[in-house]
Backbone as XML, in Angstrom:
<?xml version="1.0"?>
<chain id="A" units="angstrom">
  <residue number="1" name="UNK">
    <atom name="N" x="244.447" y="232.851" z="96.645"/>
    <atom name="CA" x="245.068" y="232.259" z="95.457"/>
    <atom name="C" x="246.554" y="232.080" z="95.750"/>
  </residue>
  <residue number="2" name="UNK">
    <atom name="N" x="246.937" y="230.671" z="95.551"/>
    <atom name="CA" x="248.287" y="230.717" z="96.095"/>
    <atom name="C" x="249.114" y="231.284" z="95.099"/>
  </residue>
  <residue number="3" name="UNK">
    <atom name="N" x="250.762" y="231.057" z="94.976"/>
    <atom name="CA" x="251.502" y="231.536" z="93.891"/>
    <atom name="C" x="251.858" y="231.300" z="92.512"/>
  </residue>
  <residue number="4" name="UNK">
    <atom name="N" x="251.482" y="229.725" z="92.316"/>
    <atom name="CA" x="251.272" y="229.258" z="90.805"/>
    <atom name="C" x="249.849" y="229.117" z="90.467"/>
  </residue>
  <residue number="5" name="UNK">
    <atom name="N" x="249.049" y="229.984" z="90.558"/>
    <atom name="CA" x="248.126" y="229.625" z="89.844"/>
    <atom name="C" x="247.554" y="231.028" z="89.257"/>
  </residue>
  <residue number="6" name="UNK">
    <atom name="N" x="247.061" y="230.929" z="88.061"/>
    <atom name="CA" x="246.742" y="232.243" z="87.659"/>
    <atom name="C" x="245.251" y="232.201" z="87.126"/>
  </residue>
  <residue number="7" name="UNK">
    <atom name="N" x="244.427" y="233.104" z="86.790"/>
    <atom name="CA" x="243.418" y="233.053" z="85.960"/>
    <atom name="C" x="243.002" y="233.036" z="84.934"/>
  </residue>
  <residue number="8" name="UNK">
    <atom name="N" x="242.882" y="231.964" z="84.039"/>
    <atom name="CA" x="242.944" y="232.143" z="82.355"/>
    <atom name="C" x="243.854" y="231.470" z="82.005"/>
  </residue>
  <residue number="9" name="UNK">
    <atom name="N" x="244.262" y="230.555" z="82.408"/>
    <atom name="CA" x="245.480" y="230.001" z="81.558"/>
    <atom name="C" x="245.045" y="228.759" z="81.439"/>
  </residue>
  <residue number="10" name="UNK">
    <atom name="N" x="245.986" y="228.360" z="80.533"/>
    <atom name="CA" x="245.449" y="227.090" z="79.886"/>
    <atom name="C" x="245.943" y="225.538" z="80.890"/>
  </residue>
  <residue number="11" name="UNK">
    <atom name="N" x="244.878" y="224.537" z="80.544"/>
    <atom name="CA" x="245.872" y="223.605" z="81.162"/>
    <atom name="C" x="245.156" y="222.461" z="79.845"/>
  </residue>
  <residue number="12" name="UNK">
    <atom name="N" x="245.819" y="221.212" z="80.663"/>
    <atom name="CA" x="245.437" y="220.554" z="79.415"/>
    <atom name="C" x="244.263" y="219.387" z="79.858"/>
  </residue>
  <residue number="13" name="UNK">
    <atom name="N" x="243.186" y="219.585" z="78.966"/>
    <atom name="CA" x="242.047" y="218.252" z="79.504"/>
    <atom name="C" x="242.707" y="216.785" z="78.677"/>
  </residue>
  <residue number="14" name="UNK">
    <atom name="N" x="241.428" y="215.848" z="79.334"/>
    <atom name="CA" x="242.069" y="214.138" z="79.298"/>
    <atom name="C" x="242.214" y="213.765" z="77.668"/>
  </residue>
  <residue number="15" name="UNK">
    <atom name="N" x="242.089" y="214.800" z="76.786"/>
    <atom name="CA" x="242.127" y="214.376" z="75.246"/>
    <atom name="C" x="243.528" y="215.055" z="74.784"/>
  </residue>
  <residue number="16" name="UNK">
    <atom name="N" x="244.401" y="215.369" z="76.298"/>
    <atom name="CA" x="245.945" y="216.693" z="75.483"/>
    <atom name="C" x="245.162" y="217.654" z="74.655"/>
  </residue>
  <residue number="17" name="UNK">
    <atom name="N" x="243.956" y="217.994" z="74.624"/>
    <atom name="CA" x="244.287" y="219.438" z="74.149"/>
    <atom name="C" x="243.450" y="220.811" z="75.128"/>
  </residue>
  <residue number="18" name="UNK">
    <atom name="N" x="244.607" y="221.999" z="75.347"/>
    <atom name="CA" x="244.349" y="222.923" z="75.793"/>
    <atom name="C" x="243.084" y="223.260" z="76.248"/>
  </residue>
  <residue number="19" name="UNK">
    <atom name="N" x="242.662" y="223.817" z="77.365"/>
    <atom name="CA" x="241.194" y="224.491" z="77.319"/>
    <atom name="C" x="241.392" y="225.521" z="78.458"/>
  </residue>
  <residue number="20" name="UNK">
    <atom name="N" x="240.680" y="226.635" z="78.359"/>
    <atom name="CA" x="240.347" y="227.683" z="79.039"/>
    <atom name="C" x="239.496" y="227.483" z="80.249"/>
  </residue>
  <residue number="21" name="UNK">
    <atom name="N" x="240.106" y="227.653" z="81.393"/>
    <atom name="CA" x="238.767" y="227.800" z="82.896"/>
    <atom name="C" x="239.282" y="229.291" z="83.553"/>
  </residue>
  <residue number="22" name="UNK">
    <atom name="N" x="238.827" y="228.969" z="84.723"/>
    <atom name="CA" x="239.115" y="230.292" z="85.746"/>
    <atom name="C" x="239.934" y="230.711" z="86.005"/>
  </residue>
  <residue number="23" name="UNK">
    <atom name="N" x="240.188" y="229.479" z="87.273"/>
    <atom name="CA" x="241.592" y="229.471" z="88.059"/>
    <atom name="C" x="242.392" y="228.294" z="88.095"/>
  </residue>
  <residue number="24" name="UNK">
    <atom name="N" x="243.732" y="228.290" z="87.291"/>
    <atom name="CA" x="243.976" y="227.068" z="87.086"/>
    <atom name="C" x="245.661" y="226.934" z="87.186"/>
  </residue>
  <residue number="25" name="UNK">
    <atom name="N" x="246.535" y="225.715" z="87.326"/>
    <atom name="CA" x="248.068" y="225.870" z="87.552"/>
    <atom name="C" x="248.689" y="226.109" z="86.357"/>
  </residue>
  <residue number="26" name="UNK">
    <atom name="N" x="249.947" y="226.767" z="86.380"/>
    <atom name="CA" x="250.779" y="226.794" z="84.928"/>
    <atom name="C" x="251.762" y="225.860" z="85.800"/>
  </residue>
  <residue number="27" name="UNK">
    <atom name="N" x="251.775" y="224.575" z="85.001"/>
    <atom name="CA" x="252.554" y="223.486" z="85.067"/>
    <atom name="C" x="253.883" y="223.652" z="83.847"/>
  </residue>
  <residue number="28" name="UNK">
    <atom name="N" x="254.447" y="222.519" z="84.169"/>
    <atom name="CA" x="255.162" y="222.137" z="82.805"/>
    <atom name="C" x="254.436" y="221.796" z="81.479"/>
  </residue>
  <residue number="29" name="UNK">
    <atom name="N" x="253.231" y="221.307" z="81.817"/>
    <atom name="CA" x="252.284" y="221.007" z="80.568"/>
    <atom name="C" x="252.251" y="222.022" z="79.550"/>
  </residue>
  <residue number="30" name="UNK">
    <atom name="N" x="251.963" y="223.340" z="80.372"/>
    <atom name="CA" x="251.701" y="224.337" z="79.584"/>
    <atom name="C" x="252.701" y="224.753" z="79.353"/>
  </residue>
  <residue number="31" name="UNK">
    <atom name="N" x="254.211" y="224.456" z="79.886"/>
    <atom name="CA" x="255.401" y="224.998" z="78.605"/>
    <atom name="C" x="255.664" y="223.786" z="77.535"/>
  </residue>
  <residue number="32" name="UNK">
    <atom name="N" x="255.081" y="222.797" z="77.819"/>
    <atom name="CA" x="255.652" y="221.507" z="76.896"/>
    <atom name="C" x="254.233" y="222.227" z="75.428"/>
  </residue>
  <residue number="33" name="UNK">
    <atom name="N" x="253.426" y="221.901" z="75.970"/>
    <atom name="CA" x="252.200" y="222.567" z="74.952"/>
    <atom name="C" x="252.796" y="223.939" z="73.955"/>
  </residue>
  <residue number="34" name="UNK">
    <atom name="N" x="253.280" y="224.955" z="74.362"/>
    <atom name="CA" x="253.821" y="226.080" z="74.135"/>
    <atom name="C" x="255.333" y="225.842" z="73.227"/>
  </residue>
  <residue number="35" name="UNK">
    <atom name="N" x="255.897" y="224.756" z="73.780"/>
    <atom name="CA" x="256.856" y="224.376" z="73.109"/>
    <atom name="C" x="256.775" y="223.765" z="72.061"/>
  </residue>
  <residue number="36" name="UNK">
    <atom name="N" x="256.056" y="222.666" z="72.045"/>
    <atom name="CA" x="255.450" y="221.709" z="70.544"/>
    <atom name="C" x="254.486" y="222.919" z="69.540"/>
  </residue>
  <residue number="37" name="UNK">
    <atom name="N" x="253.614" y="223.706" z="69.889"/>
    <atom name="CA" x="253.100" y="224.628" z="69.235"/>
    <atom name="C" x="254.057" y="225.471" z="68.539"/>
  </residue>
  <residue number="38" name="UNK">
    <atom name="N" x="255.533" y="226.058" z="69.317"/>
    <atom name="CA" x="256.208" y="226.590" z="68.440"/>
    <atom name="C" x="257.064" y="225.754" z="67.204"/>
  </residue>
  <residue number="39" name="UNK">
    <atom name="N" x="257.720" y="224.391" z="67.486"/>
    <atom name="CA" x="258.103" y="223.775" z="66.822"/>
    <atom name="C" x="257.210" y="222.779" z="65.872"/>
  </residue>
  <residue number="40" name="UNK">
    <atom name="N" x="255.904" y="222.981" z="66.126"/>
    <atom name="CA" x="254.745" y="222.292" z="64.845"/>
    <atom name="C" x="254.685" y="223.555" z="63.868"/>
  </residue>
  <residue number="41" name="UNK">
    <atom name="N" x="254.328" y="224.827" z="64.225"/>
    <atom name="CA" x="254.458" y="225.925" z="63.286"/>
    <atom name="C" x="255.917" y="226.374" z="62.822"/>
  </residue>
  <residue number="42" name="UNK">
    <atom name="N" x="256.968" y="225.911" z="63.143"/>
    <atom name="CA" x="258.330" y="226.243" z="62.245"/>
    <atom name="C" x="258.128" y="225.430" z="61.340"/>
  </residue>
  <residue number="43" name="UNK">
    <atom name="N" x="257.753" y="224.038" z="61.622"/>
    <atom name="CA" x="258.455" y="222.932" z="60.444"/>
    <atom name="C" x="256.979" y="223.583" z="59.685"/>
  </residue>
  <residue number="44" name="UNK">
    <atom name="N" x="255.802" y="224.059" z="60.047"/>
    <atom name="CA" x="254.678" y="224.149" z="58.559"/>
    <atom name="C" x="254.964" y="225.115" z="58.039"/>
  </residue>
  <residue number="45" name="UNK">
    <atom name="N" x="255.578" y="226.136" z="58.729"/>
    <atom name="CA" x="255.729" y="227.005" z="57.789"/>
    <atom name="C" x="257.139" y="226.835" z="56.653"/>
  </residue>
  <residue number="46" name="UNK">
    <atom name="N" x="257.724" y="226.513" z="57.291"/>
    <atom name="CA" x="259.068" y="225.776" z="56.476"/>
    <atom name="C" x="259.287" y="224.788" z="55.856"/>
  </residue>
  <residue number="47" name="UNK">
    <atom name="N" x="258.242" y="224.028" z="55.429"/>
    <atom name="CA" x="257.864" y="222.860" z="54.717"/>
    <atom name="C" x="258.032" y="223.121" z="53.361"/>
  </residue>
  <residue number="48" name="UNK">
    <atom name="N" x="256.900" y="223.892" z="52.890"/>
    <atom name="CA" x="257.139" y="224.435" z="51.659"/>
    <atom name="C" x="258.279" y="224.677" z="50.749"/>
  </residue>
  <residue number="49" name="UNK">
    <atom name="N" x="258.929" y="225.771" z="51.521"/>
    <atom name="CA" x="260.623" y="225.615" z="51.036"/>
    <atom name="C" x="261.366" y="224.884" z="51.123"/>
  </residue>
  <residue number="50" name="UNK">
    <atom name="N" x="261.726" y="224.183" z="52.364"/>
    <atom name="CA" x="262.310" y="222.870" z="52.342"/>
    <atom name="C" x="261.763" y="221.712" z="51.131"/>
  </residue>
  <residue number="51" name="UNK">
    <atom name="N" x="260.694" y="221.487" z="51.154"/>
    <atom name="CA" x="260.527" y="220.245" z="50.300"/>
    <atom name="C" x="260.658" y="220.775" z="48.730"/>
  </residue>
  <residue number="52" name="UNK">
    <atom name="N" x="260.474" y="222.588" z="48.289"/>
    <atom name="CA" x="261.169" y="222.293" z="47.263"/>
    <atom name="C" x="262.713" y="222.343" z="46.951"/>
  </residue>
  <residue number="53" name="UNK">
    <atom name="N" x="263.121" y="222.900" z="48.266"/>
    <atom name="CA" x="264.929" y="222.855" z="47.506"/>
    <atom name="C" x="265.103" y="221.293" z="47.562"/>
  </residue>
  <residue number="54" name="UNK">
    <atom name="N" x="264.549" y="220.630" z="48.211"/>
    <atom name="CA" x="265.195" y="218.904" z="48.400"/>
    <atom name="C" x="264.691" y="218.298" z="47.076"/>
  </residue>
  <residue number="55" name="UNK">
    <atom name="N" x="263.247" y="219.199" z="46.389"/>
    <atom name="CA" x="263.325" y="218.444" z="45.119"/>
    <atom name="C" x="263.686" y="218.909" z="43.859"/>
  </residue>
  <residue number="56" name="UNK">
    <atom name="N" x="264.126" y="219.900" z="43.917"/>
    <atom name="CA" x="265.111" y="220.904" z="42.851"/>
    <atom name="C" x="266.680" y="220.390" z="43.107"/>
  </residue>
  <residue number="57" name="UNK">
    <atom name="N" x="267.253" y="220.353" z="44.196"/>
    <atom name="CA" x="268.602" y="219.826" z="44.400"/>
    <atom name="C" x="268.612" y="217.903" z="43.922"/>
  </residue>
  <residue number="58" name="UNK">
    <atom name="N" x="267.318" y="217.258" z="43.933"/>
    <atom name="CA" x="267.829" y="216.243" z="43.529"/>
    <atom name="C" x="267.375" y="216.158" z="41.924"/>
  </residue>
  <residue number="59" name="UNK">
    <atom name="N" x="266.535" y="216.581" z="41.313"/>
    <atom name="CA" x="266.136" y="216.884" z="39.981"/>
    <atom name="C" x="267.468" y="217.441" z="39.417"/>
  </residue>
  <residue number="60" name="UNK">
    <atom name="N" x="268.214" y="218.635" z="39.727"/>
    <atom name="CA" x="269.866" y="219.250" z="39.187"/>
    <atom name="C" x="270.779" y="217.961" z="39.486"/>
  </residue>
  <residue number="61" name="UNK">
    <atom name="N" x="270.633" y="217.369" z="40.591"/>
    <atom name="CA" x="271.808" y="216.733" z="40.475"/>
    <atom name="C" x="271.583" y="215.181" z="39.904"/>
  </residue>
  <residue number="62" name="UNK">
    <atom name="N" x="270.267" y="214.754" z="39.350"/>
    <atom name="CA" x="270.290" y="213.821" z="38.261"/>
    <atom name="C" x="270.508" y="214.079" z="36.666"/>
  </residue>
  <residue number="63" name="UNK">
    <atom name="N" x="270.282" y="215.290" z="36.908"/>
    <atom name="CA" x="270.377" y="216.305" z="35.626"/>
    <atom name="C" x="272.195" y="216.313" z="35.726"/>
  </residue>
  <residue number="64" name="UNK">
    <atom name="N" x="273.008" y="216.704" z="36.298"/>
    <atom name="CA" x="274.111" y="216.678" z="36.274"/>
    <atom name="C" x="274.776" y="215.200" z="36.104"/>
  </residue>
  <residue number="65" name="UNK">
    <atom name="N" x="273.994" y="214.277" z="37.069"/>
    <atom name="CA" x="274.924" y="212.918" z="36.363"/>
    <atom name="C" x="274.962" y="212.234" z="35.220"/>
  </residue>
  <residue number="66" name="UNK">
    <atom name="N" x="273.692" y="213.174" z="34.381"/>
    <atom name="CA" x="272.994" y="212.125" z="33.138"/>
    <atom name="C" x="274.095" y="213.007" z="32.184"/>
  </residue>
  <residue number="67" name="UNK">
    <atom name="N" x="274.479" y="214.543" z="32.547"/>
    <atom name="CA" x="275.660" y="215.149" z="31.411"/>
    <atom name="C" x="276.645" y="215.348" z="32.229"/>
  </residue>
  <residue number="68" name="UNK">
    <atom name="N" x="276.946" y="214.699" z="33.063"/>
    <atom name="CA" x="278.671" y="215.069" z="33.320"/>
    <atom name="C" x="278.789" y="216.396" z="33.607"/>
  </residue>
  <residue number="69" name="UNK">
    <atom name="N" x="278.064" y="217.280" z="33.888"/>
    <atom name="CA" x="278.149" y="218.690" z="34.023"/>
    <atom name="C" x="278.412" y="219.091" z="35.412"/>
  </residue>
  <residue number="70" name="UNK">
    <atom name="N" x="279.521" y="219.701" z="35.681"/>
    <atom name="CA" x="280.063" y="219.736" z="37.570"/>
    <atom name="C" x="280.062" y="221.362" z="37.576"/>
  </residue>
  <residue number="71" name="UNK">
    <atom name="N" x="279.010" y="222.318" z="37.340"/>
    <atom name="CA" x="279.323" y="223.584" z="37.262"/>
    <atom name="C" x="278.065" y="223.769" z="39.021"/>
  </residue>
  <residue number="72" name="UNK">
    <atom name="N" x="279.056" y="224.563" z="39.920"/>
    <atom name="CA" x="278.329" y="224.879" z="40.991"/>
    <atom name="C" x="277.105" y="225.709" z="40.816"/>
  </residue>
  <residue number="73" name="UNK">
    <atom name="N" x="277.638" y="226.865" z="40.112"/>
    <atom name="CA" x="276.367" y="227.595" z="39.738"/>
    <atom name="C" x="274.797" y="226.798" z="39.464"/>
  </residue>
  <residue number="74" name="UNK">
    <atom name="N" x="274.839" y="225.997" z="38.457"/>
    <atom name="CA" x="273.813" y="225.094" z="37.789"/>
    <atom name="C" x="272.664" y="224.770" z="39.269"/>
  </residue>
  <residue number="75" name="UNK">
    <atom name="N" x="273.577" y="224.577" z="40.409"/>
    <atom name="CA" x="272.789" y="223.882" z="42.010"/>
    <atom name="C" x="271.903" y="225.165" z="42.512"/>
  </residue>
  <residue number="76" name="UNK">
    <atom name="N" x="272.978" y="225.789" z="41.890"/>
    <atom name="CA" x="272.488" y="227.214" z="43.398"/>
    <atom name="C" x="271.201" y="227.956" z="42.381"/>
  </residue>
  <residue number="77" name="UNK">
    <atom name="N" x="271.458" y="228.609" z="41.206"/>
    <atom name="CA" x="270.614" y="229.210" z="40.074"/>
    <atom name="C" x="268.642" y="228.499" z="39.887"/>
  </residue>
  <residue number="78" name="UNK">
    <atom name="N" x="268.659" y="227.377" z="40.139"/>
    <atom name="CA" x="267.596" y="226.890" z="39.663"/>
    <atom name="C" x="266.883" y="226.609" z="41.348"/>
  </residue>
  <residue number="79" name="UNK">
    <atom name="N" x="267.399" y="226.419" z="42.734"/>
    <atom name="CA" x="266.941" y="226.269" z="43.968"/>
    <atom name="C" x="266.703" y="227.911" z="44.090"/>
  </residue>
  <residue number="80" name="UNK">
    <atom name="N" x="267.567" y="228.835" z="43.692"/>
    <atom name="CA" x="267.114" y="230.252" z="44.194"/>
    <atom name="C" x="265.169" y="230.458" z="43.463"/>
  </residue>
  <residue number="81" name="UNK">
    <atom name="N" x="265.511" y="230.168" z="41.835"/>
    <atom name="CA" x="264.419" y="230.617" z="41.227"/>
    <atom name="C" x="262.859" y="229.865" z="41.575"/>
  </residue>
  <residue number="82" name="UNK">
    <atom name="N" x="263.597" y="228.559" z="42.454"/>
    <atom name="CA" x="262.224" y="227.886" z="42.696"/>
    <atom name="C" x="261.970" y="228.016" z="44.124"/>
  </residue>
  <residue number="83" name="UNK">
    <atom name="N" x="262.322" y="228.435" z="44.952"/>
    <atom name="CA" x="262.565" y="229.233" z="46.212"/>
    <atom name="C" x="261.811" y="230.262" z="46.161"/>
  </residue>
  <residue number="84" name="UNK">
    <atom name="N" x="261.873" y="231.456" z="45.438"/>
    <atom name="CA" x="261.356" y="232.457" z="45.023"/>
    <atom name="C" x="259.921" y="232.263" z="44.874"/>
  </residue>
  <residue number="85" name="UNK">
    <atom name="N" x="259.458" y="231.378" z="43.747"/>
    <atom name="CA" x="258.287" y="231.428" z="42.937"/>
    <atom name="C" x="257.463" y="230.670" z="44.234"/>
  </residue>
  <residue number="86" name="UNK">
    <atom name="N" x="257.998" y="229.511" z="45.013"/>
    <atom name="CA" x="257.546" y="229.009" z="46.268"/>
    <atom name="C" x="256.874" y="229.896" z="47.462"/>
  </residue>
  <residue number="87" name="UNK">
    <atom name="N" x="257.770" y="231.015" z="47.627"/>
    <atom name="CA" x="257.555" y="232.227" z="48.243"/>
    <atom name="C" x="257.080" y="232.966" z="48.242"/>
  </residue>
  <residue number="88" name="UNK">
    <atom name="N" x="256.429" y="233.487" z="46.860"/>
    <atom name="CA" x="255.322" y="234.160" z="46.352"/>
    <atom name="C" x="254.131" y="233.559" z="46.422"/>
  </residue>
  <residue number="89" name="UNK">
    <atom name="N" x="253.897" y="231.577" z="46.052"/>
    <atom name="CA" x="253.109" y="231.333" z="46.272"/>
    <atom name="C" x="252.638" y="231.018" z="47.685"/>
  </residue>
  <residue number="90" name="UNK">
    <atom name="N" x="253.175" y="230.496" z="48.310"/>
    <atom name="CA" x="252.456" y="230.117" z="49.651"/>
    <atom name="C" x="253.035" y="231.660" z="50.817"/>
  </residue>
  <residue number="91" name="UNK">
    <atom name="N" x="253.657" y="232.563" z="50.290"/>
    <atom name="CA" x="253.792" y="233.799" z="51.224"/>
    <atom name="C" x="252.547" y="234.161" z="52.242"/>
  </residue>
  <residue number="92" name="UNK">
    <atom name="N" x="251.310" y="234.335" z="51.234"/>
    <atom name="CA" x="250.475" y="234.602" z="52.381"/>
    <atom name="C" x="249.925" y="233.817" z="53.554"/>
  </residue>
  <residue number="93" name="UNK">
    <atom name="N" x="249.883" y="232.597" z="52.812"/>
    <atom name="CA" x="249.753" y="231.365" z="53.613"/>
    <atom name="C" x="250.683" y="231.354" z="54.685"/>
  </residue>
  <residue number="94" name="UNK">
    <atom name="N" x="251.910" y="231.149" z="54.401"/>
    <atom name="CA" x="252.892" y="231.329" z="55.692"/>
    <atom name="C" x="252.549" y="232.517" z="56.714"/>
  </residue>
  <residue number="95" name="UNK">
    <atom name="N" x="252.382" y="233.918" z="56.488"/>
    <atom name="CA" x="252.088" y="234.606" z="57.315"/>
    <atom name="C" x="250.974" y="234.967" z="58.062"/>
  </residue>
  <residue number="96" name="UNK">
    <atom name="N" x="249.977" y="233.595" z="57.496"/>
    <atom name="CA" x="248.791" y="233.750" z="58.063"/>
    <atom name="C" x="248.776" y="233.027" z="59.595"/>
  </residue>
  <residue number="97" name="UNK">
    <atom name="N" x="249.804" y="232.015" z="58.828"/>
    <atom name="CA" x="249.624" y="230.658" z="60.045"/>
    <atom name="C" x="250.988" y="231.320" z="61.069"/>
  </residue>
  <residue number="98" name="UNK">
    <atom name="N" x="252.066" y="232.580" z="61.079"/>
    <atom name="CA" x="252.725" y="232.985" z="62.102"/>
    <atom name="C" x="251.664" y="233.903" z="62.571"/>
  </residue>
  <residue number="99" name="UNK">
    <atom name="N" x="250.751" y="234.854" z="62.157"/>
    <atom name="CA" x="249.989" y="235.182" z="62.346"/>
    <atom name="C" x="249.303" y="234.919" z="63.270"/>
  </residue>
  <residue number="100" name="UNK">
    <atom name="N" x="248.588" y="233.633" z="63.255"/>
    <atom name="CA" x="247.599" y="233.220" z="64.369"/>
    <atom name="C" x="248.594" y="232.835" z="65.272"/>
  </residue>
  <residue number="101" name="UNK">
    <atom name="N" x="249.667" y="232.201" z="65.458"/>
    <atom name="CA" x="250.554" y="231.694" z="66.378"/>
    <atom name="C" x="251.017" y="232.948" z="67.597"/>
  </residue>
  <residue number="102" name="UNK">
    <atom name="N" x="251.940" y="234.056" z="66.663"/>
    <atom name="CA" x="251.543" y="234.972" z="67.497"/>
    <atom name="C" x="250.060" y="235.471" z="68.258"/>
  </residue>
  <residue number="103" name="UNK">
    <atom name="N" x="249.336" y="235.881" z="67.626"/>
    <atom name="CA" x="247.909" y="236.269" z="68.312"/>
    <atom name="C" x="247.864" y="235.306" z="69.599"/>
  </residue>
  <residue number="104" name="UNK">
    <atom name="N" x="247.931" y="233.967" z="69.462"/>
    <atom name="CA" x="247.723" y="232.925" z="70.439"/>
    <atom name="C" x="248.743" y="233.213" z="71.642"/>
  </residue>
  <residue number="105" name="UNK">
    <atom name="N" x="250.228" y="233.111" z="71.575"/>
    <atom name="CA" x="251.060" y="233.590" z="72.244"/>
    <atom name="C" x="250.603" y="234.974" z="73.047"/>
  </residue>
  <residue number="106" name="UNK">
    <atom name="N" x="250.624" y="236.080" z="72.416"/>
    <atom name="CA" x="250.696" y="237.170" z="73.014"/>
    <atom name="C" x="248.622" y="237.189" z="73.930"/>
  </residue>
  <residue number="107" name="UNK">
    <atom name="N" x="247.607" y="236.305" z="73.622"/>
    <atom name="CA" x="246.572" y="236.081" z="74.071"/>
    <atom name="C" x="246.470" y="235.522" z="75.288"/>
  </residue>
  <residue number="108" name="UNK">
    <atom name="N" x="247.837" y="234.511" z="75.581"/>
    <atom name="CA" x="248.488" y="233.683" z="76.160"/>
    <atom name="C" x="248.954" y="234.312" z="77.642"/>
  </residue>
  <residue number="109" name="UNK">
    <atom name="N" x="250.236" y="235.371" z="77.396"/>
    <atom name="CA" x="250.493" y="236.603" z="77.896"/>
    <atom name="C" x="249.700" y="237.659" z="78.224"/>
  </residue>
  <residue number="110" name="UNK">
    <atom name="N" x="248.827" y="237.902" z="77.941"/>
    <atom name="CA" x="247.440" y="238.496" z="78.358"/>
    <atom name="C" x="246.680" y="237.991" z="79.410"/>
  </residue>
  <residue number="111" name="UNK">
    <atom name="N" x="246.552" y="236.773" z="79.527"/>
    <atom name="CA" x="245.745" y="235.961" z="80.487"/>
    <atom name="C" x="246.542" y="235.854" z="81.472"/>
  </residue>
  <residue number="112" name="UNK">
    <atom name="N" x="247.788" y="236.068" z="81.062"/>
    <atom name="CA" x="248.871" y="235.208" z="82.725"/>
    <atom name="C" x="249.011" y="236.977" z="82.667"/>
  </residue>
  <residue number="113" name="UNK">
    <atom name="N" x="249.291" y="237.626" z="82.723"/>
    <atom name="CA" x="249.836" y="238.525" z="83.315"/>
    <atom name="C" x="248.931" y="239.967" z="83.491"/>
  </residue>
</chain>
C-alpha cells in the first residue's frame, strides 16, 4: 500500500456523491467534499435565525417609518425576543443536524486513521 492511500475512506463516484470501498486515495475531492459538507450544515443550521432577524429587522423598521419613531432599543428588543422563541423552536432540530455532521466527521477520522 503506497502512502496516500488508506482503507475506508471515501472517494467520490460518477454521480459526486461519496461512497465507501476498501482501498482507496484521499485526494482533494475528499477535502473539497468535507469542506462543502461543513459549509452546507452552517448556513442550515443558521438559516432559521438568520431569516428571522432579516424579517423582524425589516417588519421594525417599516414599523418605524410609518411613526417616525428612531428609538434604537425598539430594533434590538423585538429581534432578541424572536431569536429566542426561534431557538427554542427549531433547537432540537439544529442539534440534531450538528449531531449527525459530527458523528460523520469523527466516523471519517476513524476510517483514515
Amino acid at each position: 500500500m503506497d502512502g496516500d492511500c488508506w482503507p475506508g475512506v471515501l472517494v467520490w463516484a460518477s454521480n459526486r456523491t461519496p461512497y465507501f470501498s476498501g482501498v482507496v486515495r484521499m485526494d482533494g475531492n475528499f477535502v473539497i467534499y468535507l469542506g462543502r459538507q461543513a459549509i452546507e450544515t452552517a448556513l442550515l443550521v443558521s438559516a432559521p435565525i438568520l431569516l428571522t432577524c432579516v424579517v423582524v429587522g425589516v417588519v421594525v423598521t417599516l414599523f418605524q417609518a410609518v411613526t417616525s419613531i428612531r428609538d434604537m432599543s425598539l430594533t434590538v428588543v423585538p429581534k432578541l425576543a424572536a431569536v429566542a422563541f426561534v431557538a427554542l423552536l427549531f433547537g432540537s432540530w439544529m442539534l440534531g443536524v450538528l449531531l449527525k455532521f459530527t458523528n460523520e466527521i469523527f466516523g471519517h477520522i476513524q476510517n483514515i486513521g
